[in-house]
Backbone as JSON, one array per atom type, in Angstrom:
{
  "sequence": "XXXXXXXXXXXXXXXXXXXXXXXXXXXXXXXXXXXXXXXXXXXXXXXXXXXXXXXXXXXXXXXXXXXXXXXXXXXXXXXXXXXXXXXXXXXXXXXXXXXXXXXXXXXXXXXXXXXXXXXXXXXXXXXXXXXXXXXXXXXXXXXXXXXXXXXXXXXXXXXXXXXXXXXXXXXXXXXXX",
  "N": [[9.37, -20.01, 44.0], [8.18, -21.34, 41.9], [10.79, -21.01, 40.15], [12.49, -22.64, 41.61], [11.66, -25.25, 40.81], [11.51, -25.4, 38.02], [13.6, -25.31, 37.74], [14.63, -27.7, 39.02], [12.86, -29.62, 37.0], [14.19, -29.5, 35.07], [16.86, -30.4, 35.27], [15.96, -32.95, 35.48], [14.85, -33.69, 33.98], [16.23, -33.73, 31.44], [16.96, -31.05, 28.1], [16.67, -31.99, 24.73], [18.49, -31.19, 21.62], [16.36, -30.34, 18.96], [16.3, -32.47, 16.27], [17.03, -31.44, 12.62], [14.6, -32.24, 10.92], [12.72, -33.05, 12.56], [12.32, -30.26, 14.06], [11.01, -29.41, 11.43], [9.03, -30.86, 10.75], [7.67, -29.85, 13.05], [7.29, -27.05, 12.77], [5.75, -27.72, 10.38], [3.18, -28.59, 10.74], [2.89, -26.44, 12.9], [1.34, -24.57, 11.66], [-0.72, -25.92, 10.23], [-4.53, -26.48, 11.41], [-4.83, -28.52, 14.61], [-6.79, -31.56, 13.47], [-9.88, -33.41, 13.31], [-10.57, -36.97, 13.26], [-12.69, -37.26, 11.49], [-12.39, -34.56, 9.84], [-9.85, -35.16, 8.44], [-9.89, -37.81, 7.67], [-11.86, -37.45, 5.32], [-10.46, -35.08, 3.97], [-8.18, -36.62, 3.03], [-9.63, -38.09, 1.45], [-11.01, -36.29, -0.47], [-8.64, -35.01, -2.05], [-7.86, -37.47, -2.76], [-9.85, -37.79, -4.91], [-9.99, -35.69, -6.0], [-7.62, -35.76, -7.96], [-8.06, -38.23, -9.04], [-9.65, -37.95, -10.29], [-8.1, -35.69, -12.02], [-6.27, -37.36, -13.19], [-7.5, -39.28, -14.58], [-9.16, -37.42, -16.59], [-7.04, -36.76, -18.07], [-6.79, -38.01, -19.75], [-8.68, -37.1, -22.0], [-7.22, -35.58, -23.44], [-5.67, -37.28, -24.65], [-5.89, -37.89, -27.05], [-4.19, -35.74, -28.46], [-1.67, -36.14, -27.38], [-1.27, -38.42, -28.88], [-0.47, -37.4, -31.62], [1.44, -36.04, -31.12], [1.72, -33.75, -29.3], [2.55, -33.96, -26.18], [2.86, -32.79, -23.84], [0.14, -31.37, -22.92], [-1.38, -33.93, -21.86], [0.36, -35.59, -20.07], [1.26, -33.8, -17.77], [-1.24, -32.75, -16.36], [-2.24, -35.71, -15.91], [0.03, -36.37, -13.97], [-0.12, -34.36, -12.37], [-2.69, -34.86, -11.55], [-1.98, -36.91, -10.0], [0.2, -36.7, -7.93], [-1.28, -35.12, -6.78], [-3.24, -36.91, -5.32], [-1.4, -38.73, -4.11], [-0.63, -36.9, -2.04], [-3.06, -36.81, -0.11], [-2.88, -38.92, 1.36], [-1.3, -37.84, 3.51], [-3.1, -36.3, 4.98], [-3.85, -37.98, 6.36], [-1.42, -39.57, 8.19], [0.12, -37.72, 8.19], [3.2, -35.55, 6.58], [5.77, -36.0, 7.09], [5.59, -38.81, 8.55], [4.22, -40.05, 6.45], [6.2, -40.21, 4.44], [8.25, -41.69, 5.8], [7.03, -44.27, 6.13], [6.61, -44.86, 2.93], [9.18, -45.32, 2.77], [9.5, -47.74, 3.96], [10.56, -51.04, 3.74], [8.71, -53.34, 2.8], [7.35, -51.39, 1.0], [9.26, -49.55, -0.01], [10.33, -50.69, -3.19], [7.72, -50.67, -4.6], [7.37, -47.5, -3.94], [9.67, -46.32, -5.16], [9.1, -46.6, -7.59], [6.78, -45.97, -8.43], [7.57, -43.31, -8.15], [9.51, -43.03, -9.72], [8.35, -43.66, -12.16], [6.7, -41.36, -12.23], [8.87, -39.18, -12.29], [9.85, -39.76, -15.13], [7.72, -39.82, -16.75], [7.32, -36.87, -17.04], [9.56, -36.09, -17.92], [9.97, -37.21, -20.41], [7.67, -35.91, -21.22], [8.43, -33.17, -21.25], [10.59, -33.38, -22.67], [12.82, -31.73, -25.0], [13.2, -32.54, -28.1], [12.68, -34.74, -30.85], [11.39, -37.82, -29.96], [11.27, -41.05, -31.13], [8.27, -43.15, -30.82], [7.67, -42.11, -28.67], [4.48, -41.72, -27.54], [4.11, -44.12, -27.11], [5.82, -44.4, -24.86], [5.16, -43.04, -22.85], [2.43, -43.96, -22.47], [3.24, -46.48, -21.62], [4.8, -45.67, -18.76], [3.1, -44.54, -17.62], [0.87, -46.6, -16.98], [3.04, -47.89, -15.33], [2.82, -46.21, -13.21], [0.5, -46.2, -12.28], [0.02, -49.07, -11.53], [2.36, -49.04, -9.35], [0.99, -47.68, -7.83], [-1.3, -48.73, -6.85], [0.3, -51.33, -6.3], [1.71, -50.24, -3.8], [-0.75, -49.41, -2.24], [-1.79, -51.48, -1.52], [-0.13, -52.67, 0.51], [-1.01, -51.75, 2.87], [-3.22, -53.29, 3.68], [-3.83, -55.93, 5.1], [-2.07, -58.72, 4.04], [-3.05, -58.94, 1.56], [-1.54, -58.3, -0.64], [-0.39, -61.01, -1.2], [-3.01, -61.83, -1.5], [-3.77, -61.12, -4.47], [-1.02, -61.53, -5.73], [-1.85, -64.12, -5.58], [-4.15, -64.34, -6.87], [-3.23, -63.93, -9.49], [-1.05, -65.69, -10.35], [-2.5, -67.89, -10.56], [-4.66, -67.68, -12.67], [-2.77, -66.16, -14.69], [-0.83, -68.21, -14.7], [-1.64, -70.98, -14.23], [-1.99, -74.0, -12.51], [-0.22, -76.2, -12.92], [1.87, -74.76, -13.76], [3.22, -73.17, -12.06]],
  "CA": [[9.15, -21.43, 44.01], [8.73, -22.03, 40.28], [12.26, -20.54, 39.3], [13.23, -23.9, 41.24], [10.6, -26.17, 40.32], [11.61, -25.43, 36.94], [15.3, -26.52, 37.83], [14.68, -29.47, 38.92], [12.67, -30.14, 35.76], [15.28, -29.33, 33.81], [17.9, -31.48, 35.76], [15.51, -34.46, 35.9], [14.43, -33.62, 32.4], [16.89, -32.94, 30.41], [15.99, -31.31, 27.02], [18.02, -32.29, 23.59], [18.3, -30.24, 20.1], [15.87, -31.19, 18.2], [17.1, -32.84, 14.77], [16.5, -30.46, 11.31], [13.26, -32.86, 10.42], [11.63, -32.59, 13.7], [11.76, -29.11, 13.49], [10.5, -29.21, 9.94], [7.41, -31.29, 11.22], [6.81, -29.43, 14.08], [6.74, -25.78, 11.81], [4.92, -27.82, 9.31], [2.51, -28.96, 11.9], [1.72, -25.56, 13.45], [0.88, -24.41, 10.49], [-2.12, -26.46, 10.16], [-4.73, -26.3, 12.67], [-5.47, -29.84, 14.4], [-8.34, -31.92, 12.37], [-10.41, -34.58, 14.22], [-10.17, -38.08, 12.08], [-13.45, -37.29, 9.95], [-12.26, -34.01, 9.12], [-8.65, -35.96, 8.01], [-10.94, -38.79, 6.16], [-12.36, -36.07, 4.38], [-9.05, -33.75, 3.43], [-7.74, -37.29, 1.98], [-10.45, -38.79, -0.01], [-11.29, -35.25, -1.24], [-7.58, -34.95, -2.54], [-7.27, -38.56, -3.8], [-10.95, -37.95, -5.96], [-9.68, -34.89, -7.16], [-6.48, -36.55, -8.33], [-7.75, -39.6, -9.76], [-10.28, -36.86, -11.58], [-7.0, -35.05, -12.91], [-5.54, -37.98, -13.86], [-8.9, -39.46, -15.49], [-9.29, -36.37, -17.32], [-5.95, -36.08, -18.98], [-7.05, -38.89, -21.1], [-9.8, -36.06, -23.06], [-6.05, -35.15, -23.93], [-4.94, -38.44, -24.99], [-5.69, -36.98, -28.82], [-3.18, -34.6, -28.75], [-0.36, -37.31, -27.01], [-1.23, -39.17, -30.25], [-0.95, -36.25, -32.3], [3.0, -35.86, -30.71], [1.9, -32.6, -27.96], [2.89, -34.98, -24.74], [2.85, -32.27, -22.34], [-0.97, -31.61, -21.48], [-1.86, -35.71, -21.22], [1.5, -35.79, -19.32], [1.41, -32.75, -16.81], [-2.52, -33.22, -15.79], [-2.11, -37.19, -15.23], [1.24, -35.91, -12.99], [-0.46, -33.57, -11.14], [-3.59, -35.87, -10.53], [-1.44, -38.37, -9.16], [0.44, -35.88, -6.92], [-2.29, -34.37, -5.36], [-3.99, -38.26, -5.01], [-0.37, -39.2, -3.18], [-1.14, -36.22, -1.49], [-4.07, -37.0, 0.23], [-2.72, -39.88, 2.09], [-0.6, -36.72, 4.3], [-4.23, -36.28, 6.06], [-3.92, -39.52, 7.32], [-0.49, -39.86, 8.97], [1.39, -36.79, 8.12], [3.96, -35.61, 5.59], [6.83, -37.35, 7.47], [5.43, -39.89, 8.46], [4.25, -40.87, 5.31], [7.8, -40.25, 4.02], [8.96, -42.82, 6.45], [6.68, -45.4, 5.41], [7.16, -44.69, 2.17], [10.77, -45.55, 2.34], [9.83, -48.94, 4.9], [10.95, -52.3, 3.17], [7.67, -53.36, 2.06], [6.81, -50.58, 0.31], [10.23, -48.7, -1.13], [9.99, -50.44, -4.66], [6.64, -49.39, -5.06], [7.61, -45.79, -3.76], [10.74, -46.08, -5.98], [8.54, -47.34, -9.03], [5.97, -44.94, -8.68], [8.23, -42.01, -8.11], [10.33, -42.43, -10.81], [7.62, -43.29, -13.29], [6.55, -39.61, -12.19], [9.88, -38.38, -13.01], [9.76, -40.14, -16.59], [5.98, -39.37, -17.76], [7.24, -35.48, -16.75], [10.95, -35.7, -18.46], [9.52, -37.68, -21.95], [6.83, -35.14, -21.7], [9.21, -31.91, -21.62], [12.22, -33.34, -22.97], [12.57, -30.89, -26.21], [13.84, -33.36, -29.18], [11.54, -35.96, -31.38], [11.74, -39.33, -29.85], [9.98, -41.98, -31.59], [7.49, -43.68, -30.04], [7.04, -41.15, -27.59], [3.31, -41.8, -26.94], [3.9, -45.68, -26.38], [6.6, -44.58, -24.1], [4.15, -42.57, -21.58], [1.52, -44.9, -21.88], [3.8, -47.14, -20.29], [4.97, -44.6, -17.56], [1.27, -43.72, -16.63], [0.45, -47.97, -16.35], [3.55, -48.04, -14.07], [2.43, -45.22, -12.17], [-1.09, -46.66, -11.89], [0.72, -50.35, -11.19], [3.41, -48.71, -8.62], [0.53, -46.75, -6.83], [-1.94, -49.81, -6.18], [0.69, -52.1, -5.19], [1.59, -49.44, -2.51], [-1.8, -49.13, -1.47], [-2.7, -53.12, -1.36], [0.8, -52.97, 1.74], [-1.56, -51.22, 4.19], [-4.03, -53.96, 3.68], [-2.98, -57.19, 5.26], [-2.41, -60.29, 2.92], [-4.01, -58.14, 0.05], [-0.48, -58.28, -1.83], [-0.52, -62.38, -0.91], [-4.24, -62.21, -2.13], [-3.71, -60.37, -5.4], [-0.29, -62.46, -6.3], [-2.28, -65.76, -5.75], [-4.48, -64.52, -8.15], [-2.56, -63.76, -10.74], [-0.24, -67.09, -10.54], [-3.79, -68.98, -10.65], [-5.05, -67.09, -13.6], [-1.93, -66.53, -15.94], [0.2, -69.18, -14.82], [-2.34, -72.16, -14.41], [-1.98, -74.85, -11.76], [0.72, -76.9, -13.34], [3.55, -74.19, -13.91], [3.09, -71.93, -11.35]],
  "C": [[9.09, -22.0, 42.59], [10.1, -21.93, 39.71], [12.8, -22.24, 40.11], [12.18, -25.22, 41.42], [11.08, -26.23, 38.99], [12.98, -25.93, 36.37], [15.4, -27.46, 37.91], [13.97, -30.25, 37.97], [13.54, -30.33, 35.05], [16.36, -30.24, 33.99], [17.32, -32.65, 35.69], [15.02, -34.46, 34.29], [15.04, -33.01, 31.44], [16.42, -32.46, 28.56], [16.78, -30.91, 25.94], [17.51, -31.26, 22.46], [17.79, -31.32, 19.78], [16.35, -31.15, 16.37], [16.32, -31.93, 13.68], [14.68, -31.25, 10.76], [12.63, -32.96, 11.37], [11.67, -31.03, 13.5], [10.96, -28.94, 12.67], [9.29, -29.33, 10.05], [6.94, -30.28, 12.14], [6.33, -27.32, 13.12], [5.91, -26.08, 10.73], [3.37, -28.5, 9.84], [2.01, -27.77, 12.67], [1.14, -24.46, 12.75], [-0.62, -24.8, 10.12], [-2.97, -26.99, 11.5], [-4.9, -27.93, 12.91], [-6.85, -30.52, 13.39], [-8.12, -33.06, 12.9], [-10.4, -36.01, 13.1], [-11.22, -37.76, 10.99], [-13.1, -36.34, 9.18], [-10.64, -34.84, 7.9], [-9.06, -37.05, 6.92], [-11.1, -37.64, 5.03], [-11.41, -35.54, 3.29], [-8.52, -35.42, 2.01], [-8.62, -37.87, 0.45], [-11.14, -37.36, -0.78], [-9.68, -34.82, -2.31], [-7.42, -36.3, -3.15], [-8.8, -38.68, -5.06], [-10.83, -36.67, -6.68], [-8.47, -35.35, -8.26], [-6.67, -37.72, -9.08], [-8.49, -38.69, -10.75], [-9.59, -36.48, -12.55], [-6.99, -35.66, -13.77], [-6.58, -38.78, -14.97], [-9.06, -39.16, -16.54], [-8.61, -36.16, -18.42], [-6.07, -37.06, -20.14], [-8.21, -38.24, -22.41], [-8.22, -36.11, -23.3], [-5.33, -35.81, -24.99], [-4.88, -38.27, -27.04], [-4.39, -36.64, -29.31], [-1.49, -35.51, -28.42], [-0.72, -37.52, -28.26], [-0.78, -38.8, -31.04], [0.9, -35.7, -32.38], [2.76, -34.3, -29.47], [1.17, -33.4, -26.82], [2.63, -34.04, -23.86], [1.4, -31.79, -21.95], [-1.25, -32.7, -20.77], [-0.34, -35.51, -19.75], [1.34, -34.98, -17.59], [-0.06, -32.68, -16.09], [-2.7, -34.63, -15.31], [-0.96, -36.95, -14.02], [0.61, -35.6, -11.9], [-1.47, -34.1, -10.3], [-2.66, -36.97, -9.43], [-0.63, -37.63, -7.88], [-0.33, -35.88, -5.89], [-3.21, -36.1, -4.51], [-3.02, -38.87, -3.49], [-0.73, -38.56, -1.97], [-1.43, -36.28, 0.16], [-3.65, -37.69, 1.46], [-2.02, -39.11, 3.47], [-1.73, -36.45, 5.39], [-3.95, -36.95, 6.85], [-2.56, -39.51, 8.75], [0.57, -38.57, 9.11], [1.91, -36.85, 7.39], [5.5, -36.59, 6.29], [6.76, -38.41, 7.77], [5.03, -40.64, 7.22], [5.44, -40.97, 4.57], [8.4, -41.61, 4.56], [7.81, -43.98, 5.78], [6.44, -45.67, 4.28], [8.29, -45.65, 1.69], [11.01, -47.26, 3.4], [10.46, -49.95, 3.52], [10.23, -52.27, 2.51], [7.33, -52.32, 1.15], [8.12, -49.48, -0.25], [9.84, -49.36, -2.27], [9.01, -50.13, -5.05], [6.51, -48.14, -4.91], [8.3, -45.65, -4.73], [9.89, -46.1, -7.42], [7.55, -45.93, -8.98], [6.71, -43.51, -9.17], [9.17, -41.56, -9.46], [9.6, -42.77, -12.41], [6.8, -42.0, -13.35], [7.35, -38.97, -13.04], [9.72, -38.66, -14.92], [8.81, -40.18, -17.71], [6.71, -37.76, -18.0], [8.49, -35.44, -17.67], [10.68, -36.17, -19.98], [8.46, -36.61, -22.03], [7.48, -33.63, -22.28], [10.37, -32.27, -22.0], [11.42, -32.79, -25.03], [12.97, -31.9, -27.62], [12.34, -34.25, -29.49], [12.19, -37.1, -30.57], [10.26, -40.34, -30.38], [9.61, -43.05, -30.37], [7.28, -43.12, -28.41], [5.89, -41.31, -26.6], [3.25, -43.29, -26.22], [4.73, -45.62, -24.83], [5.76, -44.09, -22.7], [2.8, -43.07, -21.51], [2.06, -45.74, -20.91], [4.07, -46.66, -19.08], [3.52, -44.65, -16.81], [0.95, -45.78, -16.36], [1.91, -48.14, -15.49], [2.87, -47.36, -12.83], [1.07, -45.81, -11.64], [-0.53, -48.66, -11.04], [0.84, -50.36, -9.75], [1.85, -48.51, -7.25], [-0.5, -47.98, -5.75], [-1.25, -50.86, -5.72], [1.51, -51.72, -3.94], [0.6, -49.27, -1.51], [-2.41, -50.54, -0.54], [-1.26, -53.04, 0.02], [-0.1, -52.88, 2.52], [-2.75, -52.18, 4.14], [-3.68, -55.42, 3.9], [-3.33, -58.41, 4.57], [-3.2, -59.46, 1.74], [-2.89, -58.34, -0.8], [-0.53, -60.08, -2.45], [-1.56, -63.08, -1.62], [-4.03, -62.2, -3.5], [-2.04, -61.55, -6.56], [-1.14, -64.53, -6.46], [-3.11, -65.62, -6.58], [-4.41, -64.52, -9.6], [-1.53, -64.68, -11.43], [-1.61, -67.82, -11.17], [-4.37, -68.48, -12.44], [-3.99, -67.4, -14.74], [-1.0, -67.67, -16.07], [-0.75, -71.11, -14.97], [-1.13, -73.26, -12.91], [-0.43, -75.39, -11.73], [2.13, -75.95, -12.91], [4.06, -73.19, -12.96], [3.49, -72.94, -9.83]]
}
């Protein structure tokens, strides 16, 4: 009786290949055991306070950037910010955060962030003198810090709306704005 119970599932339920990124999730998914939402709270804000720590930190470094040796400040602010991005994977998942990531609202701040990653990490190990080196990954690290909070202010409704009206009001003044 099950051998056709299990037919007529199969005929009434047909069942498709699943695409290379479902797979991916689902092996990257049984991998880790479930976790109830506080443990998931938890996993993230323990990964985004180690991460902002890193990145915190790498400023004891900020000497040595000055100094022209870019790659500890560089590679400790990186990795904080990594593991901070991280964090947010508790929450929704690594693909899913991928996908919203890459929504409308929030690609140029993925794009901005991501590739002021790449460019703190490539001015930090690129082998040659370049002048002004240190001004150049200060800037990188205030994108990255920029990129990351106006990613974060999306998931907060009207917070981008809020945050631009204050900043018209402030630098622009009444009149020109």
């Amino acid at each position: 009786m099950n051998d056709l119970q299990n037919q007529v599932k199969g005929l009434l339920n047909p069942t498709r290949e699943k695409t290379w990124n479902e797979q991916l999730e689902e092996e990257v998914c049984s991998v880790f055991p479930a976790l109830s939402y506080t443990q998931r709270l938890t996993g993230c804000l323990c990964c985004m306070a180690l991460g902002f720590l890193l990145s915190f930190g790498s400023f004891l470094r900020f000497s040595k950037l000055l100094h022209g040796d870019a790659t500890p400040f560089a590679v400790c602010f990186t990795i904080g910010s990594i593991i901070a991005l991280t964090g947010t994977c508790f929450l929704s998942g690594p693909q899913s955060q991928m996908k919203k990531m890459c929504k409308k609202t929030r690609a140029g701040a993925s794009a901005m962030y991501i590739l002021s990653i790449i460019g703190t990490l490539g001015l930090a190990f690129y082998g040659g003198d370049i002048k002004g080196q240190a001004g150049l990954l200060v800037i990188c690290v205030l994108i990255q810090y920029t990129a990351i909070i106006w990613y974060t202010l999306s998931y907060i409704p009207y917070a981008r709306d809020m945050v631009k009206s204050c900043c018209k009001s402030k630098f622009c003044g009444e009149e020109m704005c």
